[in-house]
BAFI-3210 file (N, C-alpha, C; in Angstrom, 3 decimals, decimal comma, padded with zeros to 6 digits):
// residues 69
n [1|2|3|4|5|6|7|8|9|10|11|12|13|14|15|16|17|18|19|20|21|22|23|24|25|26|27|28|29|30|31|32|33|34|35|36|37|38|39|40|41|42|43|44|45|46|47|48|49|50|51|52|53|54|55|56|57|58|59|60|61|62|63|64|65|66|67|68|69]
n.u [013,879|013,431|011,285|010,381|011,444|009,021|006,817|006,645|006,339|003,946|002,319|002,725|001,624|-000,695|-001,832|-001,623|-003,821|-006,016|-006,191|-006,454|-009,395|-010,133|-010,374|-012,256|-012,093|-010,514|-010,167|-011,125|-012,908|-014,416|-015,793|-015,836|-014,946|-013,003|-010,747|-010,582|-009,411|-006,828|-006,131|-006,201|-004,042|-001,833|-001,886|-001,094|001,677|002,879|002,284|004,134|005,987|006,679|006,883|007,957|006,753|004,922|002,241|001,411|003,993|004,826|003,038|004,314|006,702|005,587|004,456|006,884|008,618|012,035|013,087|014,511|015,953]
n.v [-003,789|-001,207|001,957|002,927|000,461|-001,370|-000,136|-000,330|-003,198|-003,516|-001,800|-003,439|-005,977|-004,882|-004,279|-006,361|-008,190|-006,309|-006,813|-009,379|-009,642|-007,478|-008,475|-010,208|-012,683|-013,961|-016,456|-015,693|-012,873|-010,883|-008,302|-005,659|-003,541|-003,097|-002,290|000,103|000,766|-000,457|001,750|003,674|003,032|003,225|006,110|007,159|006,009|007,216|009,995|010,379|009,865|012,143|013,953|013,117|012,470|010,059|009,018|006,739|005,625|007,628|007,067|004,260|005,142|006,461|004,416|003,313|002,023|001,949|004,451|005,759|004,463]
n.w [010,863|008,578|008,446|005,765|004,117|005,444|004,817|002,121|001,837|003,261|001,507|-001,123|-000,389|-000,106|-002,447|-003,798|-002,738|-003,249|-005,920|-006,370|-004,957|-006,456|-009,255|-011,729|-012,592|-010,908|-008,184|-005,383|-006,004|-004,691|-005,640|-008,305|-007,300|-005,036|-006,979|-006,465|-004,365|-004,833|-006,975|-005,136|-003,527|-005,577|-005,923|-003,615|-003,677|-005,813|-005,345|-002,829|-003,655|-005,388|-003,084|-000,917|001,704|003,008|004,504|005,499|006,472|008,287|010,414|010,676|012,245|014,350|015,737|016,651|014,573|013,373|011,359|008,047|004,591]
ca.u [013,387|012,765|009,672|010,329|010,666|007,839|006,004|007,020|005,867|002,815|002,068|002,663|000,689|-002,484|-002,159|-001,619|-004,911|-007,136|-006,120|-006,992|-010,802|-011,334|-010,394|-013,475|-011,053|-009,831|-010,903|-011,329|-013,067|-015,726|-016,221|-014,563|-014,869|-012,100|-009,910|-010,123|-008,273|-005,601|-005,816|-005,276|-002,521|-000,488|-001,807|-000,239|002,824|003,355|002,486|005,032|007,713|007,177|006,726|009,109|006,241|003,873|001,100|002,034|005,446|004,708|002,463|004,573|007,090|004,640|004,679|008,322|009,386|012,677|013,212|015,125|015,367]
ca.v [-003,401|000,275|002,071|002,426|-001,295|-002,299|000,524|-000,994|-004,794|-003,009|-001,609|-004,656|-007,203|-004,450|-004,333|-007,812|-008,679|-006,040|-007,307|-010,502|-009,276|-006,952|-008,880|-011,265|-013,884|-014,582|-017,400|-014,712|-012,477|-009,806|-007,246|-004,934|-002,035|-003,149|-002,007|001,489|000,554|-000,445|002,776|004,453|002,876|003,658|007,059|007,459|005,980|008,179|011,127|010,316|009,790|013,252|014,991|012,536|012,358|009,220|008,276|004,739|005,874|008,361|006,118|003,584|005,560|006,847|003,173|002,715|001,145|002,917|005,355|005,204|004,197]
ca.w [009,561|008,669|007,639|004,015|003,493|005,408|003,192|000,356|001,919|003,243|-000,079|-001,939|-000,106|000,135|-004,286|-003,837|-002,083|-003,444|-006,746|-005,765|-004,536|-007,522|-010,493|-011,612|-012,625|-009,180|-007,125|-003,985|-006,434|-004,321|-006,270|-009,021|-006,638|-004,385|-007,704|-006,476|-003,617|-005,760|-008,001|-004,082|-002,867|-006,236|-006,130|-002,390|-003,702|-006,241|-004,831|-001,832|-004,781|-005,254|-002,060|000,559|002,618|003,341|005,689|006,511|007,022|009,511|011,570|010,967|012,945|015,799|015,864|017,100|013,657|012,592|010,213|007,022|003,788]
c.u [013,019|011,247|009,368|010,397|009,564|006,722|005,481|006,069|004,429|001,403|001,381|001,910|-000,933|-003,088|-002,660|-002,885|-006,034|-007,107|-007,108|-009,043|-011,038|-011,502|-011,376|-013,023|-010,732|-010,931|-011,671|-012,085|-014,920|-016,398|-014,952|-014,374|-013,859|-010,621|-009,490|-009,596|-007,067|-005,033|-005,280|-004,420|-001,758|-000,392|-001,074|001,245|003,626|003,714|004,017|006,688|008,041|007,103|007,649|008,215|005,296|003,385|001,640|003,046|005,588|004,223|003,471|005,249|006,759|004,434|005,773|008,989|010,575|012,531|014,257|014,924|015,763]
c.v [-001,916|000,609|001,956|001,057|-001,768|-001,130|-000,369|-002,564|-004,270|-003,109|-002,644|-005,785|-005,862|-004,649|-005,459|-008,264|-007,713|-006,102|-008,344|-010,571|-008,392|-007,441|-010,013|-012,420|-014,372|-015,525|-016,795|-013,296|-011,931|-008,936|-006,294|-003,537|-002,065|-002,945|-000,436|001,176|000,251|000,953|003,415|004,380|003,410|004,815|007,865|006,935|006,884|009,729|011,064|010,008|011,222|014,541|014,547|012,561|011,200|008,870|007,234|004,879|006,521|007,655|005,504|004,017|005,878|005,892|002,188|002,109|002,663|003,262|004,896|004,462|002,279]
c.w [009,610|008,005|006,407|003,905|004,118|005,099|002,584|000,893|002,428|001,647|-001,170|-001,618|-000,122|-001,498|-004,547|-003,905|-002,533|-005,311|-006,907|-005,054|-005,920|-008,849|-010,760|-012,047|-011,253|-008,585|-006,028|-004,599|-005,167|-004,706|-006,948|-008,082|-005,950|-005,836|-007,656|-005,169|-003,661|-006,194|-006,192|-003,485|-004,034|-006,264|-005,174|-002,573|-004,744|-005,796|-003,549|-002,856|-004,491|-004,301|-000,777|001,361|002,741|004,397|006,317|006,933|008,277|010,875|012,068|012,266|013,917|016,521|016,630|016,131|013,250|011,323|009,175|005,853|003,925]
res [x|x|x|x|x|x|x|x|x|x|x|x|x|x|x|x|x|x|x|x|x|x|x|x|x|x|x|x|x|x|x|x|x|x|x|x|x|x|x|x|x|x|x|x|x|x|x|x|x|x|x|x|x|x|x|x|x|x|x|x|x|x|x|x|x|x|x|x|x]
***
């Protein structure tokens, strides 16, 4: 698997789950504050739209996960 997709599955299960903790509907419901952990993951995915560069990606790589999209 490369880094961009497990980004992307990264990504998507952290929205996932701090969804899941900040919305007061939820069964697993902790607090609405875990909704700015949301707002920061999309803000790191945007920004990395427009710069080609992301955090998790890099690690991932320092990591031994290949590169690529």
């Amino acid at each position: 698997m490369t880094s961009w997709k497990t980004v992307r599955i990264i990504a998507g299960t952290l929205i996932l789950l701090s969804l899941l903790l900040g919305v007061p509907e939820s069964p697993l419901f902790v607090s609405r504050a875990w909704l700015w952990f949301t707002a920061f993951i999309g803000a790191n995915l945007l920004q990395s739209g427009f710069t080609n560069w992301c955090l998790m990606e890099s690690l991932l790589r320092k990591l031994g996960v290949k590169g690529g999209c």
